[in-house]
C-alpha positions as a printed NumPy array, in Angstrom:
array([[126.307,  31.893, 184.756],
       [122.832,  32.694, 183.461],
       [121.228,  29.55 , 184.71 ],
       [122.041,  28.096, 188.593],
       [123.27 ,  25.103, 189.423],
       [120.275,  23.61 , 190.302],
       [116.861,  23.948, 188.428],
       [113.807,  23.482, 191.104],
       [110.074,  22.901, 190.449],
       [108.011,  25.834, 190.742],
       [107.746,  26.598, 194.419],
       [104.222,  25.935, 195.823],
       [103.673,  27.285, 199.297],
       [101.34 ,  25.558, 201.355],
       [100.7  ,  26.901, 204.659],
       [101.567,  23.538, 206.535],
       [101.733,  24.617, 210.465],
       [104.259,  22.615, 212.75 ],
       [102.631,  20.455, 215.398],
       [103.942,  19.753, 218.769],
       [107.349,  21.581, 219.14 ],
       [109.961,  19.317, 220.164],
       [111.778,  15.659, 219.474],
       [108.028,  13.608, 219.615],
       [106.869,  12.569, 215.952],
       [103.792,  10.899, 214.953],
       [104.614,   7.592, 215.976],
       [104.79 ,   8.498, 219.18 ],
       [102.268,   7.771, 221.471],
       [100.792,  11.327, 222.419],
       [ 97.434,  12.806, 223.249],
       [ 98.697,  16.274, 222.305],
       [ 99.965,  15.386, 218.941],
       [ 98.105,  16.625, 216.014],
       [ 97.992,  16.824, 212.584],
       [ 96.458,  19.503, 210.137],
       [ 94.829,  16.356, 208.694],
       [ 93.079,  15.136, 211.809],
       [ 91.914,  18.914, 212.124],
       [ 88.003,  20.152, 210.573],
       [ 87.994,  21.508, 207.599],
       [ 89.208,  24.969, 207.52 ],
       [ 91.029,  24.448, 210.947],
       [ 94.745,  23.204, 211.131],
       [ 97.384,  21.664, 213.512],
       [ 98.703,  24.235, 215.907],
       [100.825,  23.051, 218.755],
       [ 98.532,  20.782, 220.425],
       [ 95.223,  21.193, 219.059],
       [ 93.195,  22.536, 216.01 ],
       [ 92.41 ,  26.072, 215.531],
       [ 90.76 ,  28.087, 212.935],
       [ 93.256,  28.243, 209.336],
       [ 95.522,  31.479, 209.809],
       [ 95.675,  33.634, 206.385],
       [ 98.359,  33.578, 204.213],
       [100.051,  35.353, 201.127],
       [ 97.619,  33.707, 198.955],
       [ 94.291,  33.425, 201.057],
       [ 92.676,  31.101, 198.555],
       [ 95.175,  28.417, 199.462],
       [ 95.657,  27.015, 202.611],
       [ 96.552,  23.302, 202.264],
       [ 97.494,  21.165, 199.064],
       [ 97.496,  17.925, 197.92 ],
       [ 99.964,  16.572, 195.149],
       [ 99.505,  13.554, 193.433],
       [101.773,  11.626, 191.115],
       [ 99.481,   8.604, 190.522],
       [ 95.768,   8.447, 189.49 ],
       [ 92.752,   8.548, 192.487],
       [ 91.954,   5.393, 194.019],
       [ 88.033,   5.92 , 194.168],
       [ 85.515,   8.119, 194.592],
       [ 86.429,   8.755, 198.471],
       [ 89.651,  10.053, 197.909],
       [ 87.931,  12.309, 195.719],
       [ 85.986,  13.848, 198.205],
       [ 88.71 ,  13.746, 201.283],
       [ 91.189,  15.216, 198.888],
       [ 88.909,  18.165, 197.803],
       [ 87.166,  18.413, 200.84 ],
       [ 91.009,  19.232, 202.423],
       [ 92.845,  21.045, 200.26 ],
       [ 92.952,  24.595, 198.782],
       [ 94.846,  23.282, 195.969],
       [ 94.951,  19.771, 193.748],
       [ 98.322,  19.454, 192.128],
       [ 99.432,  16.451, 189.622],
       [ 96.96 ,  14.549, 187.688],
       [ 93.926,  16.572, 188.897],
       [ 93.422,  17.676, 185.8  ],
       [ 91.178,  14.28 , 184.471],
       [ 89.173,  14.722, 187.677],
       [ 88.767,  18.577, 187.385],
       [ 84.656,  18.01 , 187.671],
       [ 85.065,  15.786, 190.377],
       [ 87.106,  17.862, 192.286],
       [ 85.144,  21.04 , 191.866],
       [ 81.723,  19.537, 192.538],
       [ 83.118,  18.675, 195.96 ],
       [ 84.966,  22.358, 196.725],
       [ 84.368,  24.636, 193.612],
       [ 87.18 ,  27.111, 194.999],
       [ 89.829,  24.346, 194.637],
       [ 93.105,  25.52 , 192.518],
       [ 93.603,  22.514, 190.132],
       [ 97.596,  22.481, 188.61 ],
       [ 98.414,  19.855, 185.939],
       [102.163,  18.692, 186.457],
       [104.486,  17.87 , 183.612],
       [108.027,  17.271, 183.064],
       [109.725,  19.483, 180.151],
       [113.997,  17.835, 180.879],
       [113.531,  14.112, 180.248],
       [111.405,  12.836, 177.189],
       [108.605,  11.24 , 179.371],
       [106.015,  11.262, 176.466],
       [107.175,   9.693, 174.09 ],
       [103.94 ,   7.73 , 172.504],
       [102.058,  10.903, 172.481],
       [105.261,  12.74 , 170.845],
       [105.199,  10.136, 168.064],
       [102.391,  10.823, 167.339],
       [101.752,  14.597, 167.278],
       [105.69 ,  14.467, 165.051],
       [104.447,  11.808, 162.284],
       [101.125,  14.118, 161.999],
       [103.452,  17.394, 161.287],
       [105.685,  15.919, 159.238],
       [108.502,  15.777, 161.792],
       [110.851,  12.792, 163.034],
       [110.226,  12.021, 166.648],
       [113.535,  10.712, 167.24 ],
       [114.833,  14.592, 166.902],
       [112.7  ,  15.298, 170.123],
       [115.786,  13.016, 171.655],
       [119.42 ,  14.023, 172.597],
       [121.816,  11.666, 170.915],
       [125.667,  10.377, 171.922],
       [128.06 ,  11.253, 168.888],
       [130.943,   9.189, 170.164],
       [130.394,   6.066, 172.238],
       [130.115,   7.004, 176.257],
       [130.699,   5.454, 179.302],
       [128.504,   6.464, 181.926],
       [129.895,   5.74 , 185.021],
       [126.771,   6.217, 186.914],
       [124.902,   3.141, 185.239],
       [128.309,   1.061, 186.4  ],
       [127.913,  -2.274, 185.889],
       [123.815,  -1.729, 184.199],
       [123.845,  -2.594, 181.042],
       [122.22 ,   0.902, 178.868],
       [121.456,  -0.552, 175.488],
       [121.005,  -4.072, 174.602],
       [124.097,  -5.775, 172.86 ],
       [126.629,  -3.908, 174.399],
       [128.771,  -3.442, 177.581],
       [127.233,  -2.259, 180.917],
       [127.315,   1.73 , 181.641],
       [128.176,   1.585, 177.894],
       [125.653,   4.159, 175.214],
       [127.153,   3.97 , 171.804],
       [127.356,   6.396, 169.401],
       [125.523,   7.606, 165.848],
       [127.792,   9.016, 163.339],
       [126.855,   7.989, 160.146],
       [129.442,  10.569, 158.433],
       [132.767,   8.62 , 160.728],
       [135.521,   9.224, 159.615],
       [139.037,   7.269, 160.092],
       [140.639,   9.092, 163.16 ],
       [137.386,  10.076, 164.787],
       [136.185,   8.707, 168.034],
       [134.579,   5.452, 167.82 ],
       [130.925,   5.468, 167.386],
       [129.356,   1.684, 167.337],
       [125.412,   2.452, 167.08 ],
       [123.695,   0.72 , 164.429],
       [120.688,   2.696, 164.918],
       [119.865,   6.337, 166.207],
       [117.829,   5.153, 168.781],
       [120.576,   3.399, 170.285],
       [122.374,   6.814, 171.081],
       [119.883,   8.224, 173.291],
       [121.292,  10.56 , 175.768],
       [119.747,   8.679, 179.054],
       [119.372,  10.696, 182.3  ],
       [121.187,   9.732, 185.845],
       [120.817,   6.465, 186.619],
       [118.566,   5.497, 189.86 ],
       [117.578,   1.775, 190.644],
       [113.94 ,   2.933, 191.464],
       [113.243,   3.659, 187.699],
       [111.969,   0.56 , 185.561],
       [112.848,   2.072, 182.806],
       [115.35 ,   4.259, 181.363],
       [114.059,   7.751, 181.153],
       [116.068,   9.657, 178.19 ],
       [116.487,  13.379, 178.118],
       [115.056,  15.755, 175.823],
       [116.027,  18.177, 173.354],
       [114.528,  21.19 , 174.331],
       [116.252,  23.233, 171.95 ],
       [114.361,  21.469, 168.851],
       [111.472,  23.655, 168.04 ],
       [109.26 ,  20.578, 167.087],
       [109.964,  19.212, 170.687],
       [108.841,  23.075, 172.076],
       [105.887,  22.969, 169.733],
       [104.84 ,  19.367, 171.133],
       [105.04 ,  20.221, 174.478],
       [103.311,  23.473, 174.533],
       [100.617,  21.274, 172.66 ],
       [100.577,  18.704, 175.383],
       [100.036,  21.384, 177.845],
       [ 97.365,  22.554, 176.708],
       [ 95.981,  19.356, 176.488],
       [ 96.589,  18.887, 179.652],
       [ 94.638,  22.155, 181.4  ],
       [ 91.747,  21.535, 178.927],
       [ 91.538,  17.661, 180.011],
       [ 91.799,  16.234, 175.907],
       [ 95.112,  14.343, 177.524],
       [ 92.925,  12.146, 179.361],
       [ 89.998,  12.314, 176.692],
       [ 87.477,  13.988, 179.146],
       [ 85.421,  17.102, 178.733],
       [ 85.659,  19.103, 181.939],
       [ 82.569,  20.532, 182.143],
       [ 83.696,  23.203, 185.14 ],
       [ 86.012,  24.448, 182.359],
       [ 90.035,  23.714, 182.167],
       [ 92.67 ,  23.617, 184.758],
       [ 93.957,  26.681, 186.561],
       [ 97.591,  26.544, 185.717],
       [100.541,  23.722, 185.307],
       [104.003,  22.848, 186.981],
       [107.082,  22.407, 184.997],
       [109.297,  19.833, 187.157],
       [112.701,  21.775, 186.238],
       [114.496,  20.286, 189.317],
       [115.648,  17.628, 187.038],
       [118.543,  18.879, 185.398],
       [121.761,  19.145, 187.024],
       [124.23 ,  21.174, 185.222],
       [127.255,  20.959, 188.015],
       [127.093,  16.992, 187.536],
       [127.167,  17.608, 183.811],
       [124.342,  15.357, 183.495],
       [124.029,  14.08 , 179.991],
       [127.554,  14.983, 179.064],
       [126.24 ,  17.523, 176.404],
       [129.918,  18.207, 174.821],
       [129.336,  14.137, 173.42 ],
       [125.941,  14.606, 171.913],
       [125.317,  14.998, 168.393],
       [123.293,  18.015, 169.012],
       [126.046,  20.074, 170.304],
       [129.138,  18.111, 170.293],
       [131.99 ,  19.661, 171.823],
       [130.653,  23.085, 173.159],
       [131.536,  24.018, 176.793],
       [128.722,  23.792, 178.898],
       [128.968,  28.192, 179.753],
       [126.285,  31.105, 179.723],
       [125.868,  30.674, 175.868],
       [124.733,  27.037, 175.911],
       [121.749,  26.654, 173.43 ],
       [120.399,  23.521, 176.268],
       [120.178,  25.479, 179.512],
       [119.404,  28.507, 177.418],
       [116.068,  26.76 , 176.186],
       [115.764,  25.007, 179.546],
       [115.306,  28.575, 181.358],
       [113.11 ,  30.645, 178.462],
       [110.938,  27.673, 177.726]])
């Protein structure tokens, strides 16, 4: 197969050292625990003390920090920066803060390219091109039961684990397809009760969708996605998530969308084709 069974996120390797050897964690009550945290800056945890930060393959970074959610305040700023080699997630909007505090700290932007997580700024950036945004989506031909939703109901007005699907050209003697409305048909990803809402996957074989989201990376590095001018210039780099997909579950059932009903999920699949070159 040209693409493996599982897709992971870019590795970052962050020279994290092991503290005290053995079955004691942190919440156990020990004067010789450590952690590279508690250590000075540029010393880390080794064994049962702090010592000075040991090289690594990449010498510029040493520890980093990844965040998913915005920066409390202005003192997580500074900790963050004043720790860590390297700022990962949404750094990017605080790229002068950051830098003012260590100016040789890596900043990485993070972005997902499997599920359609943007879709207001997608709308957007389509309607101004000309394009339909609801193309950006995967969409069930046939109406699916997903199994993994159980007893959740997927789209409002009809049965739990049930996605209906759009075929405006059915036929008598194809397979029933109840959706009233494209949006309705949305391929949605695996189902986990920690999401409040259902994220839908997207179709990263439609060019528009590839245009968009090279656009919103850029945005991203240069700081326009969060409408500040980084005045210590843009971001050093961003993460695809591509741990997301999971082609041995056959997540999103790809043979049942409109987009490429009934091909066999092989080598030559247009989706994992465009996953990998992307």
């Amino acid at each position: 197969m040209r693409f493996p069974h599982r897709f992971f996120a870019g590795c970052l390797l962050f020279a994290i050292a092991s503290c005290s050897p053995g079955s004691q964690g942190p919440d156990v009550a020990d004067s010789q625990y450590c952690t590279d945290t508690q250590c000075p800056v540029g010393q880390e945890c080794e064994g049962g003390g702090c010592v000075s930060v040991r090289p690594t393959l990449f010498p510029h970074i040493q520890l980093g920090t990844f965040l998913f959610r915005s920066y409390n305040d202005d003192t997580e700023i500074i900790w963050r920066a004043n720790h860590s080699d390297l700022a990962v997630g949404l750094a990017c909007g605080y790229a002068d803060e950051l830098r003012a505090e260590n100016p040789n700290i890596r900043i990485t932007g993070y972005f997902m390219n499997t599920y359609h997580r943007y879709a207001d700024e997608a709308e957007v950036w389509a309607q101004s091109r000309g394009e339909d945004p609801e193309d950006y989506y995967l969409h069930y031909k046939e109406d699916v039961y997903r199994d993994d939703y159980g007893v959740v109901v997927v789209v409002p007005g009809f049965s739990a684990g049930m996605v209906p699907g759009w075929n405006p050209d059915w036929q008598t003697g194809d397979p029933p397809a109840s959706a009233t409305d494209r949006t309705q048909a949305r391929v949605p990803a695996f189902y986990r009760s920690s999401r409040s809402t259902t994220w839908y996957m997207a179709n990263l074989a439609n060019a528009g969708y590839r245009r968009f989201l090279a656009d919103y990376v850029r945005s991203l590095l240069d700081g326009s996605l969060y409408k500040v001018t980084m005045a210590t210039g843009p971001a050093d780099g961003a993460l695809a998530d591509k741990a997301i997909y999971y082609p041995e579950f056959n997540e999103g059932r790809l043979e049942k969308t409109a987009e490429f009903y009934g091909q066999p999920l092989d080598e030559n699949h247009p989706y994992p084709i465009a996953f990998e070159q992307f």
